[in-house]
Each structure stands twice: as structure tokens, then as C-alpha cells.
C-alpha positions in Angstrom: 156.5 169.5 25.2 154.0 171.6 23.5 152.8 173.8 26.4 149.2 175.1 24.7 147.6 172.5 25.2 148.2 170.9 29.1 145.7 168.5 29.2 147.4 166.7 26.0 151.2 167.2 26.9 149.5 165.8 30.8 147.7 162.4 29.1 151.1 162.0 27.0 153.2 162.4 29.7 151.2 159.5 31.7 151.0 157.6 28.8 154.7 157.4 28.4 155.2 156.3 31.9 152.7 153.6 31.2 155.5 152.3 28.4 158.6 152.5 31.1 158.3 149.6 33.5 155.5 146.7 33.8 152.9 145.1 31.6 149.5 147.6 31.4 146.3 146.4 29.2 144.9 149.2 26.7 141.2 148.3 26.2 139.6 149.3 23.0 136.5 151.1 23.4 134.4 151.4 19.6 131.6 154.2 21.5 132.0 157.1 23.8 129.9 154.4 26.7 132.5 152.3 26.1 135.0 154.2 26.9 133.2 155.8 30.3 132.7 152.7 31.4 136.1 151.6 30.5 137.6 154.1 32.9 135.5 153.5 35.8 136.7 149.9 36.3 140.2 151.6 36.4 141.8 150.9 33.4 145.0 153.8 32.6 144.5 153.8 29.4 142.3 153.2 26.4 142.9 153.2 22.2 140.3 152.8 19.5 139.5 149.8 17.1 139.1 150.9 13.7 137.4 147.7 13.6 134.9 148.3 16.0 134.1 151.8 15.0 133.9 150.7 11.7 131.0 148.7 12.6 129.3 150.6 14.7 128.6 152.9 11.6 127.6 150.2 9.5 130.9 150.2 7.6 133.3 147.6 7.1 137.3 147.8 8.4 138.8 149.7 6.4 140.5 152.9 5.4 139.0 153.5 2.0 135.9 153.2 4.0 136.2 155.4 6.6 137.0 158.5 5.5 139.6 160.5 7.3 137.7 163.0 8.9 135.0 160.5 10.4 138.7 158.6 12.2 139.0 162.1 13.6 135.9 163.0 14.6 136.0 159.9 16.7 139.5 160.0 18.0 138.2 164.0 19.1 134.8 162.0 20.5 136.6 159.6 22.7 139.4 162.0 24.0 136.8 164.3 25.2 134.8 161.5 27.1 137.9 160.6 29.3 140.4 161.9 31.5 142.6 159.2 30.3 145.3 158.7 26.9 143.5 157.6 24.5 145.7 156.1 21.6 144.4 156.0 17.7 144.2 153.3 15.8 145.2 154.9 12.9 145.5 152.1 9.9 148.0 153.1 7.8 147.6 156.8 8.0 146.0 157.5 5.3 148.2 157.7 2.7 150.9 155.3 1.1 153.7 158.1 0.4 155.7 159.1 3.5 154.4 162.7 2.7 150.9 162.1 2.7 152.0 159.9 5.9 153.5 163.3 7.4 150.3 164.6 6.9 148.0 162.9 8.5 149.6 162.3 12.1 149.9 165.7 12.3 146.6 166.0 12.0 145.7 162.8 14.1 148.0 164.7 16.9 146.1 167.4 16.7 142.8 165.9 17.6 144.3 165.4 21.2 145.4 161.7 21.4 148.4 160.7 23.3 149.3 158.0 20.8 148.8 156.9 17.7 149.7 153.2 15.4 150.4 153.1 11.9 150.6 150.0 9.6 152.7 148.3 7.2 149.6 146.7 5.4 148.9 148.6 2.2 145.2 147.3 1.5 146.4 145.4 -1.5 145.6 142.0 -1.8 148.1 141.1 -4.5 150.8 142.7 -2.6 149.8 143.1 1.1 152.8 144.7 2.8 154.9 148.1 1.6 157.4 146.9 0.3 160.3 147.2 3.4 162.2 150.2 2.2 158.6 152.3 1.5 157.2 151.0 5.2 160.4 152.4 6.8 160.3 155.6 5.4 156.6 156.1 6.6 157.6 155.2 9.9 160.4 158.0 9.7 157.8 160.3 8.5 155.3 159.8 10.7 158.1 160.4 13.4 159.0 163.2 12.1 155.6 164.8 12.1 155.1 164.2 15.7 158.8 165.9 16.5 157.5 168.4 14.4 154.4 169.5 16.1 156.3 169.8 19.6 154.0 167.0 21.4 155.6 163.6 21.6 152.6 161.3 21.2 153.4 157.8 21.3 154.5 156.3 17.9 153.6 152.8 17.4 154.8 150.7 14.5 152.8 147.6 13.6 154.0 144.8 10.9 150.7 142.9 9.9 152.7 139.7 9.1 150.4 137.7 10.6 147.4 139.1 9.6 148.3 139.1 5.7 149.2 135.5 5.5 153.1 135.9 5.4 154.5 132.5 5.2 157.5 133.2 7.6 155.6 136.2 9.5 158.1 135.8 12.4 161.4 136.9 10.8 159.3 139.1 8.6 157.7 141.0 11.6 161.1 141.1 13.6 163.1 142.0 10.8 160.6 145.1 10.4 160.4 146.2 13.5 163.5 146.3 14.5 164.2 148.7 11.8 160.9 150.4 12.9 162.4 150.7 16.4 165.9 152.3 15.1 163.6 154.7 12.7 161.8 156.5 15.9 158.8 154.0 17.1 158.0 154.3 20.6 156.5 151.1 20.4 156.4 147.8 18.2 153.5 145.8 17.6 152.8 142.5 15.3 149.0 141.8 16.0 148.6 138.2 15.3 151.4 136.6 16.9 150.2 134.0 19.4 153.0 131.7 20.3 154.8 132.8 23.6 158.6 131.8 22.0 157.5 133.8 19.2 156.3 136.7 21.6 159.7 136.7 23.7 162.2 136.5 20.3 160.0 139.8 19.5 160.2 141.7 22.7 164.2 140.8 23.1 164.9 142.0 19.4 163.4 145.1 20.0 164.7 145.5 22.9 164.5 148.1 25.0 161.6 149.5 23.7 158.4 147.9 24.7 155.8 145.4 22.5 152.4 146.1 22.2 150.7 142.1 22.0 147.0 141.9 21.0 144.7 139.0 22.5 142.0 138.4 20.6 139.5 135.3 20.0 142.6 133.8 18.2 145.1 133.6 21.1 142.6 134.2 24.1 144.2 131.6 26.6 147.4 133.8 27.2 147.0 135.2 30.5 148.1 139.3 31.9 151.1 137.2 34.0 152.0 135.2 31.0 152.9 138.5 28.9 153.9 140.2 31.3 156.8 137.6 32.2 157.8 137.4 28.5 158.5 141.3 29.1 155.6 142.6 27.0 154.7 145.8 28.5 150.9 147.0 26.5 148.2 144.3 25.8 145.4 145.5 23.8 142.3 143.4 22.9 141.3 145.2 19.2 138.0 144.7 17.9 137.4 142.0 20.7 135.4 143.7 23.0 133.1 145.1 20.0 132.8 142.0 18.8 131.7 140.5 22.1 128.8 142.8 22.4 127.8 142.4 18.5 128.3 138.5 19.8 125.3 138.9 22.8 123.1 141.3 20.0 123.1 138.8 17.3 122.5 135.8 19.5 119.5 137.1 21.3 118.0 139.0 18.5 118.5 135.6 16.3 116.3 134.1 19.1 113.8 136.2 18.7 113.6 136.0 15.4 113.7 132.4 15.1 111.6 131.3 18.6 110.0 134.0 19.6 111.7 133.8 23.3 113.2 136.5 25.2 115.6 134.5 27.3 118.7 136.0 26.4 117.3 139.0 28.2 118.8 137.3 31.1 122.0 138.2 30.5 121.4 141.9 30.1 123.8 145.0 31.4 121.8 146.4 34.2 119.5 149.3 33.0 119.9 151.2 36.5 123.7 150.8 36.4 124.3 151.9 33.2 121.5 154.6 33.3 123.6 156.1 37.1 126.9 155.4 35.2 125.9 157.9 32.8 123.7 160.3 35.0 126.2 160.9 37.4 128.5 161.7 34.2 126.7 164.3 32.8 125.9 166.0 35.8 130.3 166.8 36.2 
């Protein structure tokens, strides 16, 4: 482990053990607030949402519309506002060739994360995944890059199956990460799947290595017990929590806009929690 830099190789090394045994949930945080307040309740780990950053700037999902730099400025943001590992959502890297790939998670691992995801989705709408041979090779790459720079971040691989529309998304998504898993992932992850005999055929192909499962607004009745008894080890919620909060904001300003009420207010955050949250922060 990469010994200049002992707060990283310390959040990498927890974030590892995280992976070993049990069933832990990563919250996404889309601010630096988020993520504060994220770490008070006691979560033990937290990882970004493109999706939510995205938003926050007034941008929409994507990598062409995000540049690269702004992913790592936020990715440095959010490591520096916790104690915890913070893994990136990192799209599909950046690039579509395995070199360009290479590239970019070193430079992802460099911003201080303890893990990091990259996609099979190439952005294009006529043909939506890499094709197999092309997503394996990133994967190697991207594995490669992180032996190469001495700090074993977590390396997830995600198939997007589900999320492009793939008719038979199960045997696509196993079939992929499986060979993922044999490449160098750390972890495997099909965001979308939502059925839990679909869930369990995942986890036991890829077996022993553990399954990321995303709950979202699509699958949201699955319980923390559920997955963890179908032998999923990391939930994470993606944009949801984002979402949730652009959910309260667009309901109560609608109101205002359309009755001129204010009772929405009710369900405010507390001003004097936040505001000691945040005071007794910057005075460490």
C-alpha cells in the first residue's frame, strides 16, 4: 500500500473490510452538507451520484456534460469533508478506449477516494453497451491502473443492463460480470435489478466477491435484512437521496407559486440543527 499518503491507504484499508463480511449501505451524498451529515448519523461509508452532482450544477447526468476535472474537483470536495471512504462514481471513466480508461482512474485515485465504479454503458443510444470484449478490456485497464499507482482502491464493475433496456438484462448482466470479476473487479454491480431471485443468481455467480445492489424509487420496498440475506454485501441509494430533497424543493416552491401558501414550511430541516451541525464543524 502506497505509504505517502496514510490517510488514503487508512480509508482504503477500512473500506475493504467493509467488502469482507456483512451487508453495509453506502449513501450517496450530491453536496459537501450531505456528506457531514451523512457521517454523523454513523454511516461507514459514503460514494457520490453523478446524478445528483450533476444536478446540483444545473447539468444534466452525464459524462459529456460534466467535464472531467469538475468529477474531480468534487470527488477532492467530498474526501476532504469526511473522515470516511468516499467511493466515485465515476461513469464510464471518461474515455471509451481501455488507454484512455487507464488514464483516468489513475487520476480519479489520485484525488483521494478509496473506490471508484466504472460502466459498461457507452452513451450511445443506438448501441448502449461496449460491446463485451471492449467492456472487458476497460475493466482490465482500469485494474491495472490502480495496481499501478501502489493504492488498491476498490474497483467496481457495473453492467447497465437494466438501465439501457436490455431485453434479457439478467443473463446479460451476469454473463458480464462474472467476466468482470475474473478481470480484477473488487466488486460487481447491475443497478436496476429489482427482483430478489434475480439478486441471489447475481451474488452466487459472482461469488465470492461481493454485489453492490442500488435501491432506488424503482425497487424501494426491499428491505437492509432482505439483501443482506440474499448475501449482498454494499447497498447504495444513487441519485435517490438527491432526488428526495429536489422532491420537498419543487413541491413547496410549486405551492408558492401556485397558492401563495407557505405550508410546506412545516416540514423543514431544523435551522438550529443544521446551523450547530455545521458550526461545531468548522470550529475542528
Amino acid at each position: 500500500m502506497n505509504q505517502t499518503n496514510p490517510r488514503q491507504s487508512s480509508v482504503v484499508r477500512k473500506f475493504r473490510e467493509l467488502h469482507a463480511t456483512g451487508c453495509f449501505v453506502l449513501p450517496n451524498p450530491w453536496d459537501v452538507g450531505s456528506a457531514i451529515y451523512l457521517e454523523q448519523l454513523g454511516f461507514q461509508a459514503l460514494a457520490t451520484t453523478s446524478a445528483g452532482f450533476a444536478f446540483s450544477r444545473g447539468l444534466p447526468d452525464s459524462a459529456s456534460a460534466v467535464p472531467r476535472e469538475l468529477a474531480f474537483e468534487h470527488f477532492r470536495e467530498i474526501v476532504a469533508a469526511t473522515s470516511l471512504p468516499v467511493n466515485a462514481d465515476f461513469q464510464n471513466g471518461y474515455a471509451d478506449e481501455p488507454e484512455g480508461v487507464a488514464k483516468s482512474v489513475a487520476l480519479c485515485v489520485a484525488t483521494g477516494v478509496a473506490g471508484l465504479s466504472i460502466e459498461d454503458s457507452s452513451g450511445n443510444n443506438a448501441v448502449p453497451l461496449y460491446d463485451f470484449d471492449l467492456a472487458l478490456e476497460r475493466i482490465k485497464a482500469a485494474r491495472a491502473a490502480i495496481d499501478a499507482s501502489g493504492i488498491p482502491v476498490v474497483l467496481t464493475a457495473r453492467c447497465e443492463a437494466w438501465l439501457v433496456g436490455q431485453s434479457d438484462p439478467l443473463s446479460v448482466a451476469v454473463k458480464r460480470l462474472v467476466a468482470f470479476a475474473e478481470a480484477g473487479a473488487d466488486c460487481l454491480y447491475a443497478p436496476g435489478v429489482r427482483q430478489p431471485n434475480e439478486i441471489s443468481a447475481i451474488v452466487k455467480a459472482v461469488s465470492p466477491k461481493p454485489v453492490n445492489v442500488l435501491v432506488s424509487t424503482g425497487n424501494r420496498e426491499l428491505l437492509l435484512s432482505q439483501l443482506t440475506d440474499l448475501g449482498v454485501r454494499r447497498i447504495s441509494v444513487g441519485s435517490a437521496l438527491a432526488n428526495v430533497a429536489w422532491g420537498a424543493f419543487i413541491r413547496s416552491t410549486r405551492e408558492i407559486a401556485e397558492t401563495g401558501t407557505f405550508e410546506s414550511f412545516s416540514a423543514a430541516a431544523s435551522f438550529a440543527e443544521l446551523n450547530q451541525l455545521f458550526s461545531l464543524r468548522s470550529r475542528r
